[in-house]
BAKOLMAR-336137 format. One record per residue (C-alpha): residue in three letters; x, y, z. Coordinates in steps of 0.05 Angstrom, whole numbers, padded with zeros to 5 digits, always signed. Example, Ala and Ser with C-alpha at 12.3 -4.5 7.8 and 13.67 -1.06 7.14 Angstrom:
2
ALA+00246-00090+00156SER+00273-00021+00143
This chain:
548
UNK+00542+00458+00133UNK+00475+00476+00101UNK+00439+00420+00125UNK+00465+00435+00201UNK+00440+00510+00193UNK+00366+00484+00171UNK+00371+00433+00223UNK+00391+00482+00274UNK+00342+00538+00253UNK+00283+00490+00257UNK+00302+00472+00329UNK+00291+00552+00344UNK+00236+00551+00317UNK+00202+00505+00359UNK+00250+00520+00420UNK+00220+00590+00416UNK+00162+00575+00449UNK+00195+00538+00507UNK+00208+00474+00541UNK+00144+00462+00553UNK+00119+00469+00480UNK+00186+00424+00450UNK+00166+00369+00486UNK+00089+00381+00474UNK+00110+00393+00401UNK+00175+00355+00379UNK+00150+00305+00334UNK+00137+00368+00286UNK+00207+00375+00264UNK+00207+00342+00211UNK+00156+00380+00183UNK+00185+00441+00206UNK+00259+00423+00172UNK+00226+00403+00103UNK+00182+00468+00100UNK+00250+00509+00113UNK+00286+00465+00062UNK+00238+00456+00007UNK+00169+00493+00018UNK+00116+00480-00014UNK+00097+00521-00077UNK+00031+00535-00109UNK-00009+00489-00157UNK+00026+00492-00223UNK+00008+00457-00287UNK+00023+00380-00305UNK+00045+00375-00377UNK+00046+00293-00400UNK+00085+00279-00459UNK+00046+00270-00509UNK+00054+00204-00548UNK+00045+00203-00629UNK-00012+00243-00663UNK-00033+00168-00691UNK-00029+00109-00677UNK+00015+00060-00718UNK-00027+00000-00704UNK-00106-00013-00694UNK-00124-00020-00618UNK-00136-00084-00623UNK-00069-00102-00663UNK-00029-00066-00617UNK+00012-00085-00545UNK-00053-00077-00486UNK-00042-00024-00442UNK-00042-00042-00371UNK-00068+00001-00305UNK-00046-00023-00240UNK-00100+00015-00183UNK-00076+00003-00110UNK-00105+00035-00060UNK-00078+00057+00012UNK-00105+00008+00081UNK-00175-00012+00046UNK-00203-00068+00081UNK-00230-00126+00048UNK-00299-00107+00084UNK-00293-00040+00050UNK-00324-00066-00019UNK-00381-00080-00032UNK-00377-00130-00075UNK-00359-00180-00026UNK-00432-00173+00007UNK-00415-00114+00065UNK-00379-00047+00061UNK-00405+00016+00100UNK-00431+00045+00027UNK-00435+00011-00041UNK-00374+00016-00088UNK-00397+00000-00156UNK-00349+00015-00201UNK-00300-00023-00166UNK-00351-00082-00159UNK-00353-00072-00237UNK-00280-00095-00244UNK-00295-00156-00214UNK-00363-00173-00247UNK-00337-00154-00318UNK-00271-00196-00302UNK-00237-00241-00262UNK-00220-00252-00186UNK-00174-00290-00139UNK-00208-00334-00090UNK-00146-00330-00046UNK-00110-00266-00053UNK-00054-00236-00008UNK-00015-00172+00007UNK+00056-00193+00007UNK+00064-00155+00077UNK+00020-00132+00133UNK+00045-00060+00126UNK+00053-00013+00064UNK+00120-00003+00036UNK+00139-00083+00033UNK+00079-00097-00004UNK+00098-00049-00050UNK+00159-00073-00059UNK+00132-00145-00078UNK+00089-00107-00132UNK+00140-00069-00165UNK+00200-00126-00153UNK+00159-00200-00163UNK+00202-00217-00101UNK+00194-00220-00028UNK+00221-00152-00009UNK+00269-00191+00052UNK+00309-00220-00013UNK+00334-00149-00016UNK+00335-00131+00060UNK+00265-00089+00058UNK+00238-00121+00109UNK+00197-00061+00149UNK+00165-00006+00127UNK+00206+00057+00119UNK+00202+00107+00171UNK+00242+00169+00200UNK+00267+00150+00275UNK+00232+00207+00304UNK+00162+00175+00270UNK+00174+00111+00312UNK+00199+00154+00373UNK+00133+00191+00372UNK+00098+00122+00376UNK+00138+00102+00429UNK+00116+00154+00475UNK+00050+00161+00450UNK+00035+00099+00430UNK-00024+00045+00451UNK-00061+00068+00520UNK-00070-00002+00555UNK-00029-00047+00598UNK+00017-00068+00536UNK+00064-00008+00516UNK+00099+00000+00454UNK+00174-00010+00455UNK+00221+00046+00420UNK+00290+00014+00414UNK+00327+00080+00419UNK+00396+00033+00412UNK+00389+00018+00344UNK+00385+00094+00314UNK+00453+00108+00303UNK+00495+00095+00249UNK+00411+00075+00217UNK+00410+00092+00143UNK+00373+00154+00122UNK+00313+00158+00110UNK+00312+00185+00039UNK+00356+00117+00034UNK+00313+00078+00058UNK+00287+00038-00008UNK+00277-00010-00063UNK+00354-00021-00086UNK+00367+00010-00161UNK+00396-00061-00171UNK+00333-00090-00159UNK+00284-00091-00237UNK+00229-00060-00232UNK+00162-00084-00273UNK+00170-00015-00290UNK+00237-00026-00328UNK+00211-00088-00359UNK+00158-00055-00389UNK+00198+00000-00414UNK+00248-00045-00442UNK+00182-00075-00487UNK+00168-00013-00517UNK+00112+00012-00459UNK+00104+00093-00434UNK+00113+00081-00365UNK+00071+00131-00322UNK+00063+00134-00240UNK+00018+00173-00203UNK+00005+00177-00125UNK+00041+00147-00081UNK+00110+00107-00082UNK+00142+00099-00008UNK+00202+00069-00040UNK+00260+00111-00027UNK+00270+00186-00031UNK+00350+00189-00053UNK+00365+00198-00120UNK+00369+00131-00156UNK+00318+00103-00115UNK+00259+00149-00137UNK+00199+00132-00201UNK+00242+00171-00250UNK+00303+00130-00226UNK+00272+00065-00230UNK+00240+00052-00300UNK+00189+00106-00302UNK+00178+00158-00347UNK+00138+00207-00318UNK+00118+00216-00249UNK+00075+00254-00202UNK+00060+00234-00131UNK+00084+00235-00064UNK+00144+00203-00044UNK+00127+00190+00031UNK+00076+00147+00059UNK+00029+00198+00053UNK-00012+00267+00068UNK-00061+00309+00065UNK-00121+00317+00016UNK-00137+00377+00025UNK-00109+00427+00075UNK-00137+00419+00147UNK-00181+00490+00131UNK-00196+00490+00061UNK-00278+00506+00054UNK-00300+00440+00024UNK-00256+00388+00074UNK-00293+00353+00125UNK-00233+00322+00173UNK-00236+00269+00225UNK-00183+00275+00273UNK-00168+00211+00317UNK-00138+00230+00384UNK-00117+00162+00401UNK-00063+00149+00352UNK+00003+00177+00345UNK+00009+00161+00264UNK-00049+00204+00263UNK-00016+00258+00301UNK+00038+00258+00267UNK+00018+00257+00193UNK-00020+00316+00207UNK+00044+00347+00236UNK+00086+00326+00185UNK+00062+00307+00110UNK+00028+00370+00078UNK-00011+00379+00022UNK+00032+00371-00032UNK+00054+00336-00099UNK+00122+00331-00145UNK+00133+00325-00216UNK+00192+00288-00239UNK+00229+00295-00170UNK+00227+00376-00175UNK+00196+00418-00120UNK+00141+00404-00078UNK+00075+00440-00098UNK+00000+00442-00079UNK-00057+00398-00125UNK-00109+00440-00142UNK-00163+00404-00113UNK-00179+00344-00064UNK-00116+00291-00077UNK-00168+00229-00095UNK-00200+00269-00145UNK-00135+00298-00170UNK-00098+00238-00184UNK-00160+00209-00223UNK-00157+00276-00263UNK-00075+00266-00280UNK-00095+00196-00293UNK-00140+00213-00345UNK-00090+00265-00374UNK-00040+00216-00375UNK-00082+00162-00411UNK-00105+00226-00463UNK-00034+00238-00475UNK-00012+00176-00487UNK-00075+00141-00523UNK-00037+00123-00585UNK+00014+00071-00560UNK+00015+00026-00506UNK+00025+00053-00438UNK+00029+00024-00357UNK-00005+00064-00309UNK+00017+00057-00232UNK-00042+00094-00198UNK-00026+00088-00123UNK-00080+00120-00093UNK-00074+00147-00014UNK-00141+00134+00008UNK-00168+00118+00051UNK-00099+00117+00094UNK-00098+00165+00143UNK-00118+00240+00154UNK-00184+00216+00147UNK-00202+00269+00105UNK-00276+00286+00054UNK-00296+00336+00007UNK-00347+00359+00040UNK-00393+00346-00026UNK-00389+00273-00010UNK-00397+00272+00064UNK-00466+00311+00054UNK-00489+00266+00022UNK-00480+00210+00066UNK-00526+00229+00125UNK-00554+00167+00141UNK-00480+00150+00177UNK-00481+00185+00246UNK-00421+00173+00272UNK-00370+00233+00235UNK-00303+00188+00230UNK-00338+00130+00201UNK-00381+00184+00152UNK-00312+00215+00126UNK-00278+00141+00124UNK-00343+00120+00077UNK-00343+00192+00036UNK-00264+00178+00023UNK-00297+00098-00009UNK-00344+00147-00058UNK-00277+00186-00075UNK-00242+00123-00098UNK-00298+00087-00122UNK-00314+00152-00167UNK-00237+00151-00186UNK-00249+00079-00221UNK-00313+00095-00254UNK-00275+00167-00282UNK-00220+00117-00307UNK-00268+00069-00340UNK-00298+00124-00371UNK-00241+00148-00400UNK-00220+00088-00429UNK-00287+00077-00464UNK-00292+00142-00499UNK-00218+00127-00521UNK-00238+00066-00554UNK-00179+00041-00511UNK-00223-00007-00469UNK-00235-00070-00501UNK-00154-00073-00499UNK-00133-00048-00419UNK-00112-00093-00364UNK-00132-00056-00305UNK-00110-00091-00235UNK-00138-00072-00176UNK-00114-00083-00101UNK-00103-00058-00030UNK-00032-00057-00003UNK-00065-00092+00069UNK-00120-00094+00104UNK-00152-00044+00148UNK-00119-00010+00194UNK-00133-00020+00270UNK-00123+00051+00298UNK-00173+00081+00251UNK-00221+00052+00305UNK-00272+00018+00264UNK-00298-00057+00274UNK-00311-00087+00207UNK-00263-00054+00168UNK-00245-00133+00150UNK-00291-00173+00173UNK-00307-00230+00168UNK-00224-00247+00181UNK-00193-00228+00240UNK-00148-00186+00249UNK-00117-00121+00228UNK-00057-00081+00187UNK+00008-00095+00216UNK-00014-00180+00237UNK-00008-00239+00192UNK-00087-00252+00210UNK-00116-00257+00152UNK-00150-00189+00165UNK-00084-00161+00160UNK-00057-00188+00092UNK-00128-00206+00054UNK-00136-00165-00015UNK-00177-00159-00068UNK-00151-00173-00133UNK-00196-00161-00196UNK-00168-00168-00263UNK-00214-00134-00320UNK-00194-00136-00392UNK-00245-00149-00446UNK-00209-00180-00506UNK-00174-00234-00458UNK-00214-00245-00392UNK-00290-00269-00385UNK-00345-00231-00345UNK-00346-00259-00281UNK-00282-00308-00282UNK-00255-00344-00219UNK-00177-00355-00218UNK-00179-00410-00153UNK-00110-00404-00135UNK-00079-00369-00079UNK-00043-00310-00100UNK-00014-00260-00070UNK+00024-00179-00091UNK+00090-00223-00113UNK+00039-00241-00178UNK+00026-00174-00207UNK+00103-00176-00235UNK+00098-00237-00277UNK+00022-00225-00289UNK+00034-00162-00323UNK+00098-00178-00358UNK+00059-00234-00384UNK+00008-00191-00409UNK+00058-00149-00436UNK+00087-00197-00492UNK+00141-00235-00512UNK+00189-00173-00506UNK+00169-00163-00433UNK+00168-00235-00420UNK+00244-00248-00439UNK+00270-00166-00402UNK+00253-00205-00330UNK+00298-00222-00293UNK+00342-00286-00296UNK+00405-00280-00257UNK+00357-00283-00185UNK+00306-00315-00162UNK+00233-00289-00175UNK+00177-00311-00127UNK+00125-00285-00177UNK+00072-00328-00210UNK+00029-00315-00276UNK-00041-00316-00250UNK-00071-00308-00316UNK-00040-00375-00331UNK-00087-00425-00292UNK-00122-00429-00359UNK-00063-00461-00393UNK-00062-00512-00328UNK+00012-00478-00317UNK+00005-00449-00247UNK+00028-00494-00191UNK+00015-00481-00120UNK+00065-00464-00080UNK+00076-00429+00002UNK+00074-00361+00015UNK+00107-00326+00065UNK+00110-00272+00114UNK+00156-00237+00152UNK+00170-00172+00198UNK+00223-00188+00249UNK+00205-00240+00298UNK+00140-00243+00275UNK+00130-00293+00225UNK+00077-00337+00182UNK+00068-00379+00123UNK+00006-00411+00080UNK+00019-00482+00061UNK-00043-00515+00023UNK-00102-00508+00073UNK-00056-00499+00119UNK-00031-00425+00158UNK+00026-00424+00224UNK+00037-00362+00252UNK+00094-00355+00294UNK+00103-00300+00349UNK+00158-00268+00386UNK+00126-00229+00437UNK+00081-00254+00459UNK+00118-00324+00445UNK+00063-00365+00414UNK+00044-00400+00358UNK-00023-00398+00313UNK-00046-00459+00277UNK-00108-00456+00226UNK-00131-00494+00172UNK-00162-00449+00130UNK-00210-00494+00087UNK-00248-00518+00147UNK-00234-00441+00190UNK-00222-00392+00137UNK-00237-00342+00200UNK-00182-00363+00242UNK-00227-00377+00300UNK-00195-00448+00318UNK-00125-00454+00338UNK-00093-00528+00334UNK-00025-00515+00347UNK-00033-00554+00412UNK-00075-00614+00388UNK-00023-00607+00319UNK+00046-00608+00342UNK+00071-00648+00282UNK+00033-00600+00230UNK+00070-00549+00267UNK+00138-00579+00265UNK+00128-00587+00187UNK+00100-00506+00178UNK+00160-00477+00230UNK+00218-00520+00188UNK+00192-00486+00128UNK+00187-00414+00155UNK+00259-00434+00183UNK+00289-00452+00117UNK+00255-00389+00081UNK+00276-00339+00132UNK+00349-00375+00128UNK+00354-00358+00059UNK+00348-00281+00069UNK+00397-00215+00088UNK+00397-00192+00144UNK+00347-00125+00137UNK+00379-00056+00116UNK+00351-00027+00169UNK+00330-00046+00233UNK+00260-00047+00271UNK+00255+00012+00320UNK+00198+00006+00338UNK+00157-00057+00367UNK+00079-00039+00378UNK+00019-00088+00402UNK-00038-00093+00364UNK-00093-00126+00384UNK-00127-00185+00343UNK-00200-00186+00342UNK-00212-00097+00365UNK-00202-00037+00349UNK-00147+00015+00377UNK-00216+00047+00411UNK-00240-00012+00438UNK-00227-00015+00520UNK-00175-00063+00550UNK-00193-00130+00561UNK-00167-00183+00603UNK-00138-00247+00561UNK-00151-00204+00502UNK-00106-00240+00442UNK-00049-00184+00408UNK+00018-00190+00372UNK+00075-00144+00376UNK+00084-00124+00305UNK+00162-00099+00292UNK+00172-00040+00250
């Protein structure tokens, strides 16, 4: 009965201004119902547990503590350490130079929330039925009607809301281990900060699922300031309905340990980097895993206006708040490195760094990934390329190369691995694990394997040299090798039709292993291949529709 009453009090208080204004306005419901149900309170103070006053072993003696970094939509282009970027990131170029790299490295998904699954599982995420990313209906309704100006429309299937999970439900299963539980089984403080996107309901939340502490945002996102705060620069982008309705929907806010929503006390980049460091303070005398999942630079596009000052040589305001949002991150790792050092904690951290995917098209940028093609939300490699730099000083050389392919599914068994013996033996047994050591190329015990990719009808795999994407809508096939066309710029899927046969049995036999999703995709958007959302409509222009 309560839940009707806040449900039906929001609706008046939109329906107050008139018909006009509810259907000018309705995608701010859910906004509206979560500020009535749970408002948002003022900053408060973060108290980490503190860990033991000394430490029982030397650092060196003692289990390494390990700092997973994964930022929100950063395209490959967007560091600078891979020769572009629209400003220089050097203290995440550190992390490669002082460690190792992948040559090869892939998000497990083209979207968020799967990928993160993969990270925190070691398993494709359509084992356990999380096949899209998790959204509200009314998120993928507002993209149906507002969705992709152009000759291709997006398609809302309005069919398959009811009887559709909840939300809040809408997550990792508790039955599923997390790394997070491993490690805690091994004797690791298991800390997460920023983002998780995993499942709201209790049971499915950090706290539930093998962390300790944690402060972040459970949704797949929000602001960094509030929209008029003094010192925020924001970039608005018209065109896009995520854009629209983040800024409608996902305040400025933080929780603690699942309790009530409350305001950071300064821009959300910079406040997660401070927590970080608290955390790392408190717990400097035993061995501890950090999940730092920062939002940047997903949408708001939002700067402290410190930053964007100082970039005036970018003239264009959207691409000068995307590149001050860069500084932000890149200032969170050098803040964490920092840390670390004066610690004397250093010499003896793992810290992992990644994207969840590539660049996101509707920001309406061109190079966000270049050189690959394509963009968040397609199997181009634009769309599932990551960085993956691996720094730890006692165990990894300056300036290593690991040549296989790897992809998020690797961070699980990388890290347990790391971890120990005791971490080693708490994975699981009684499944199967898709996750690869890829510290272990040095002990020649790595093989090579296929990766896959799935949303819907929309499918692809990486065989050797070798990439097929398959296609729904339109209905078409994608044939690279990626040795000779590591760009994608050649498709032989009509000169190959063997090489295809071989790639499409194999995505067939995957795919036929796997549940049916827990929930369905309701929403089916195109998204073109080689521009922007900005860019003007082309004839014979190449797109997918990506299912969500």
């Amino acid at each position: 009965m309560h839940r009707r009453w806040i449900w039906l009090a929001a609706a008046a208080a939109v329906a107050v201004a008139g018909t006009a204004a509810w259907q000018r306005y309705w995608y701010h419901l859910p906004g509206i119902v979560a500020a009535i149900r749970d408002p948002v309170q003022p900053n408060q103070p973060v108290l980490w547990e503190k860990g033991p006053a000394t430490a029982a072993l030397p650092v060196g003696e003692r289990l390494p503590n390990i700092i997973l970094i994964v930022t929100d939509d950063m395209g490959i282009n967007d560091i600078s350490a891979f020769g572009g970027g629209i400003v220089p990131t050097p203290a995440i170029d550190s992390l490669k130079a002082e460690g190792a790299s992948v040559d090869a490295f892939y998000a497990a998904n083209a979207t968020c929330s799967p990928s993160r699954a993969a990270m925190m599982t070691g398993r494709y995420p359509t084992r356990f039925g999380f096949e899209f990313t998790a959204v509200p209906p009314i998120f993928a309704e507002n993209i149906g009607h507002g969705g992709q100006l152009g000759p291709h429309r997006p398609i809302f299937h309005a069919d398959r809301v009811e009887g559709i999970m909840p939300y809040k439900d809408m997550g990792v299963p508790a039955s599923e281990v997390m790394i997070s539980e491993v490690l805690q089984q091994a004797g690791y403080r298991t800390l997460h900060i920023g983002k998780w996107h995993l499942g709201e309901a209790k049971g499915l939340r950090p706290e539930d699922q093998g962390f300790d502490e944690s402060l972040g945002i459970m949704a797949g996102g929000g602001l960094f300031l509030p929209e008029g705060a003094p010192d925020v620069v924001n970039a608005k982008l018209p065109w896009d309905p995520i854009d629209r309705f983040i800024w409608a929907n996902l305040p400025f806010a933080v929780q603690w340990n699942g309790g009530k929503r409350f305001a950071p006390n300064q821009y959300l980049t910079d406040y997660f980097t401070e927590q970080a460091v608290n955390a790392i303070e408190a717990n400097k005398n035993r061995p501890f895993f950090l999940y730092l999942a920062h939002t940047a630079p997903h949408t708001p596009l939002q700067a402290l206006k410190s930053d964007y000052d100082k970039l005036g040589h970018i003239k264009d305001e959207r691409d000068r708040v995307y590149a001050a949002m860069l500084v932000a991150l890149d200032r969170s790792v050098a803040t964490i490195k920092a840390k670390l050092k004066a610690d004397g904690l250093d010499n003896n951290t793992l810290i992992l760094f990644t994207s969840d995917n590539g660049g996101a098209w509707y920001v309406g940028m061109d190079d966000l990934n270049k050189p690959y093609r394509g963009w968040k939300a397609t199997f181009f490699e634009g769309g599932i390329r990551a960085p993956l730099f691996l720094r730890w000083p006692a165990r990894i050389a300056p300036d290593s190369r690991i040549g296989s392919t790897g992809s998020h599914l690797d961070l699980y068994a990388t890290i347990a691995h790391a971890a120990g013996e005791k971490a080693m033996a708490a994975m699981p047994s009684d499944r199967p694990m898709d996750s690869l050591n890829l510290l272990a190329p040095a002990d020649g015990t790595m093989a090579p394997r296929a990766l896959f990719w799935r949303s819907g009808d929309y499918r692809a795999v990486r065989d050797g040299d070798w990439k097929l994407q398959i296609s729904a809508r339109p209905n078409r096939v994608w044939l690279h090798n990626l040795v000779d066309d590591p760009t994608e710029q050649h498709d032989l899927s009509a000169t190959m039709p063997q090489k295809v046969a071989e790639l499409r049995a194999k995505v067939d036999a995957q795919a036929a292993q796997m549940p049916k999703p827990l929930w369905p995709a309701l929403i089916e958007g195109p998204v073109r291949i080689d521009v922007p959302m900005t860019a003007p409509w082309k004839e014979g222009q190449e797109l997918i529709y990506w299912s969500n």
